[in-house]
Backbone as ProteinMPNN parsed JSONL, in Angstrom:
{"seq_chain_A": "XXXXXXXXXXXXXXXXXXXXXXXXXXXXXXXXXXXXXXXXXXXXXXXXXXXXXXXXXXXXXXXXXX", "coords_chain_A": {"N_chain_A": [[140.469, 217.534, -10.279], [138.614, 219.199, -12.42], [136.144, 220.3, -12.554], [133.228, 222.559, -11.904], [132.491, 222.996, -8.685], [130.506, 223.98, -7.031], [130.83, 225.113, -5.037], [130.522, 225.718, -1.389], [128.647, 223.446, 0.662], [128.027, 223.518, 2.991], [128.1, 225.773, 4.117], [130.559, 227.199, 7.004], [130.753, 230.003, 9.599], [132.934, 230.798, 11.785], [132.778, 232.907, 14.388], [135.123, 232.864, 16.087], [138.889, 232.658, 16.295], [138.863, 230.936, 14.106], [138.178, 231.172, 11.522], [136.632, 230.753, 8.732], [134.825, 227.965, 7.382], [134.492, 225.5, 5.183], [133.498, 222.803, 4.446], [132.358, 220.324, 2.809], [132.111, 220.334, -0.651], [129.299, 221.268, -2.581], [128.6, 220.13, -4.933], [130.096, 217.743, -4.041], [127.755, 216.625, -2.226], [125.974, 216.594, -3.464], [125.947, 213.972, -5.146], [126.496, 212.379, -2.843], [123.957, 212.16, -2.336], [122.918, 211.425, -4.778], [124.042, 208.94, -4.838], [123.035, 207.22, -2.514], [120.946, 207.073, -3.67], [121.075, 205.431, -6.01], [122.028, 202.979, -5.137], [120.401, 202.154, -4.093], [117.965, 201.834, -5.278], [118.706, 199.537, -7.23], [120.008, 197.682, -5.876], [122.801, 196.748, -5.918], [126.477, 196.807, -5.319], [128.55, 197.446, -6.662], [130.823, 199.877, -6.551], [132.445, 201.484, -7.674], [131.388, 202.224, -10.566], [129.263, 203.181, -9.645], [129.658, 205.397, -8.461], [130.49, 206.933, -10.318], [128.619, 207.073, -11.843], [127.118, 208.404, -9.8], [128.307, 210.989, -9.41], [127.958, 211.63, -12.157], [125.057, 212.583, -12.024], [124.821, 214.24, -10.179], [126.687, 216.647, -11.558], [124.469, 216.869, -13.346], [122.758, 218.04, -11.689], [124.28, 220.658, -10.699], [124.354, 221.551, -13.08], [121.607, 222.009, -13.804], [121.269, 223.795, -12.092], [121.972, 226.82, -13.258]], "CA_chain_A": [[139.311, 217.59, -11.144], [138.036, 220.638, -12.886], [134.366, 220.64, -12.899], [132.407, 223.397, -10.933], [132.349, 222.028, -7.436], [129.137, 224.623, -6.711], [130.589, 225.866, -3.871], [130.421, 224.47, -0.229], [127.714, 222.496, 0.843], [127.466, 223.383, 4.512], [129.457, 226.808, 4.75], [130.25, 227.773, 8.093], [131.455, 231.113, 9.53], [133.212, 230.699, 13.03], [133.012, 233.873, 15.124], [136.333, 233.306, 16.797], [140.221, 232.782, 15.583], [139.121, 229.562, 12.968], [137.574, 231.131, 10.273], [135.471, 230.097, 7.737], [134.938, 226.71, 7.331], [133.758, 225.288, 3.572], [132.94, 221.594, 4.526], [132.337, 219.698, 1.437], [131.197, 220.811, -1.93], [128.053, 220.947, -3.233], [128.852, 218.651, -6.231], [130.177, 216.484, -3.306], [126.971, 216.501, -1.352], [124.721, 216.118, -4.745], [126.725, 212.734, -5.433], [126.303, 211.33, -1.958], [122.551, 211.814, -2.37], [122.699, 210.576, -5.702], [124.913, 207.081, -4.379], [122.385, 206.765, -1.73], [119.562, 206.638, -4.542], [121.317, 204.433, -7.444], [122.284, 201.573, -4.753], [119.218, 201.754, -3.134], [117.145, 201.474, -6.534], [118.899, 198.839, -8.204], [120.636, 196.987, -4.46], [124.187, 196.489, -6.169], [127.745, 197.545, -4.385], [129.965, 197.785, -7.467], [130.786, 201.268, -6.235], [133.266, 202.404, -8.952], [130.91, 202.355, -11.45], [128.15, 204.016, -9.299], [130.233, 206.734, -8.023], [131.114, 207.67, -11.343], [127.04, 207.903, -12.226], [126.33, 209.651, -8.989], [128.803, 212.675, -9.84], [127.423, 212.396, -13.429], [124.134, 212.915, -11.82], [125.77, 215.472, -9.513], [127.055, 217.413, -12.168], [123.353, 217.562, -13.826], [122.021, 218.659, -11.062], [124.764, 221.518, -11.07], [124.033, 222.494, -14.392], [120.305, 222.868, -14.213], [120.871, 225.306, -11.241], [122.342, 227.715, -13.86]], "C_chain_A": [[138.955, 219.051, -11.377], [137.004, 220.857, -13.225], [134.374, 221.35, -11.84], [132.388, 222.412, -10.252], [130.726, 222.67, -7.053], [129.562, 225.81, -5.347], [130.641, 225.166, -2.236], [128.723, 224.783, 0.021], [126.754, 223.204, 1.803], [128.462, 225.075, 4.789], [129.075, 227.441, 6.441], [130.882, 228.585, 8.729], [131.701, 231.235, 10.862], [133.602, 232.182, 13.663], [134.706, 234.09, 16.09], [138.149, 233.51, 15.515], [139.934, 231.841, 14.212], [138.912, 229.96, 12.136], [136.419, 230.678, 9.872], [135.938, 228.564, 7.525], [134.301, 225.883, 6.343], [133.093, 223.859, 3.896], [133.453, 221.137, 2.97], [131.668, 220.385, 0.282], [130.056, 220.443, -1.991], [127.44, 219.747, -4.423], [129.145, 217.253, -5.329], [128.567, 216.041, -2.635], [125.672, 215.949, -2.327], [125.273, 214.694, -4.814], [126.575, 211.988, -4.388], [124.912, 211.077, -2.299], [122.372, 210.781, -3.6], [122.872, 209.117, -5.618], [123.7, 206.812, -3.512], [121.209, 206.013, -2.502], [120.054, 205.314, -5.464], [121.345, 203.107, -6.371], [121.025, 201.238, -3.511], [118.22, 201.016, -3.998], [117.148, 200.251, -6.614], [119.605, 197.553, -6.746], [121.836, 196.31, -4.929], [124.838, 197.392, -5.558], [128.777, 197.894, -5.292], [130.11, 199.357, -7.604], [131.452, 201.727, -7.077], [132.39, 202.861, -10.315], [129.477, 203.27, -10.923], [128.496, 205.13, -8.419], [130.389, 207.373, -9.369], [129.156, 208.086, -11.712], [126.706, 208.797, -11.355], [127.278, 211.208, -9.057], [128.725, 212.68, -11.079], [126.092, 213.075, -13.102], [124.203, 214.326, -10.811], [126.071, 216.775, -10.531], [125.687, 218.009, -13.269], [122.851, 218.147, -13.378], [123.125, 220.671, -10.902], [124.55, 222.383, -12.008], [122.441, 223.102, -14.904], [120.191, 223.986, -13.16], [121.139, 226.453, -12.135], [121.373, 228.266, -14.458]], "O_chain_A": [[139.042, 219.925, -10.514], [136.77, 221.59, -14.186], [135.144, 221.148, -10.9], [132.311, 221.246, -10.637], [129.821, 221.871, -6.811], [128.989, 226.799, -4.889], [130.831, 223.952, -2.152], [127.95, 225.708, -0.23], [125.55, 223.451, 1.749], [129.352, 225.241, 5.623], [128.041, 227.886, 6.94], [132.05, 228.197, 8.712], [130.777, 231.796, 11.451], [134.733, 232.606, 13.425], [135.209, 235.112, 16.556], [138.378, 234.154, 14.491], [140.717, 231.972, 13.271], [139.407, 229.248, 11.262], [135.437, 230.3, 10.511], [137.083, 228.114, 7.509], [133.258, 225.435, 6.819], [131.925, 223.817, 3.508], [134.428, 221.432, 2.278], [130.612, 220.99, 0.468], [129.684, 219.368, -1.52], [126.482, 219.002, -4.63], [128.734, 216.121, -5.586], [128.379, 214.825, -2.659], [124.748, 215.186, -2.046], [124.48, 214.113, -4.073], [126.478, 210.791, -4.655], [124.571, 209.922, -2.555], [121.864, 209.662, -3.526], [122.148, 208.259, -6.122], [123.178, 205.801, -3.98], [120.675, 204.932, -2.254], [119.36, 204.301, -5.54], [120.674, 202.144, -6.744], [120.871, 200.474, -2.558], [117.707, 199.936, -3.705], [116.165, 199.582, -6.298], [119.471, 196.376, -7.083], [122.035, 195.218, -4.398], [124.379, 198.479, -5.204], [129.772, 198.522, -4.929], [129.638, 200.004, -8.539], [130.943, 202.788, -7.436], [132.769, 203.805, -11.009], [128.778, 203.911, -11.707], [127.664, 205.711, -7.723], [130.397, 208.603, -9.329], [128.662, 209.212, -11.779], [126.134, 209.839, -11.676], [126.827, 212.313, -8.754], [129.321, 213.629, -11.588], [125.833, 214.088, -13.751], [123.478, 215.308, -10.971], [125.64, 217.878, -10.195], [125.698, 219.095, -13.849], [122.24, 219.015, -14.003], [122.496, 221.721, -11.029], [124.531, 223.612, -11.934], [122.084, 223.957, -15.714], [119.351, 224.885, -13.194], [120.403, 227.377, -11.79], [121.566, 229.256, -15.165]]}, "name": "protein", "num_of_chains": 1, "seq": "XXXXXXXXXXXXXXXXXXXXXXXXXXXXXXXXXXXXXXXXXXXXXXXXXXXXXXXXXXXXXXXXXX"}
C-alpha cells in the first residue's frame, strides 16, 4: 500500500545492541481506534467492510494533521 503510514505509532529507542524499534504505524493505530468505534456504534462483525472504513477514517485523520 502506498498511503502515508504517519510514521510509527509507539517509536521506541533501545539503548543497547537492538535499535530502534517502529512498532506499528500511526495510520495503523488510527484504524484500530477507528474499528473499535464503527463496531461498537452500529454492533455488526462484517469486518471486511469495516476495516476498509476504519483506514478510510484513518487516513482522514492523517490528512487533517497536515
Amino acid at each position: 500500500m502506498n498511503k502515508e503510514a504517519g510514521g510509527p505509532a509507539f517509536p521506541y529507542v533501545e539503548t543497547g545492541d537492538c535499535g530502534v524499534r517502529d512498532g506499528m504505524t500511526l495510520r495503523d493505530y488510527f484504524a484500530a481506534k477507528a474499528m473499535q468505534a464503527i463496531i461498537a456504534a452500529d454492533g455488526t462483525f462484517e469486518y471486511k467492510n469495516r476495516a476498509i472504513e476504519a483506514y478510510q477514517a484513518a487516513d482522514a485523520m492523517l490528512e487533517a494533521r497536515k
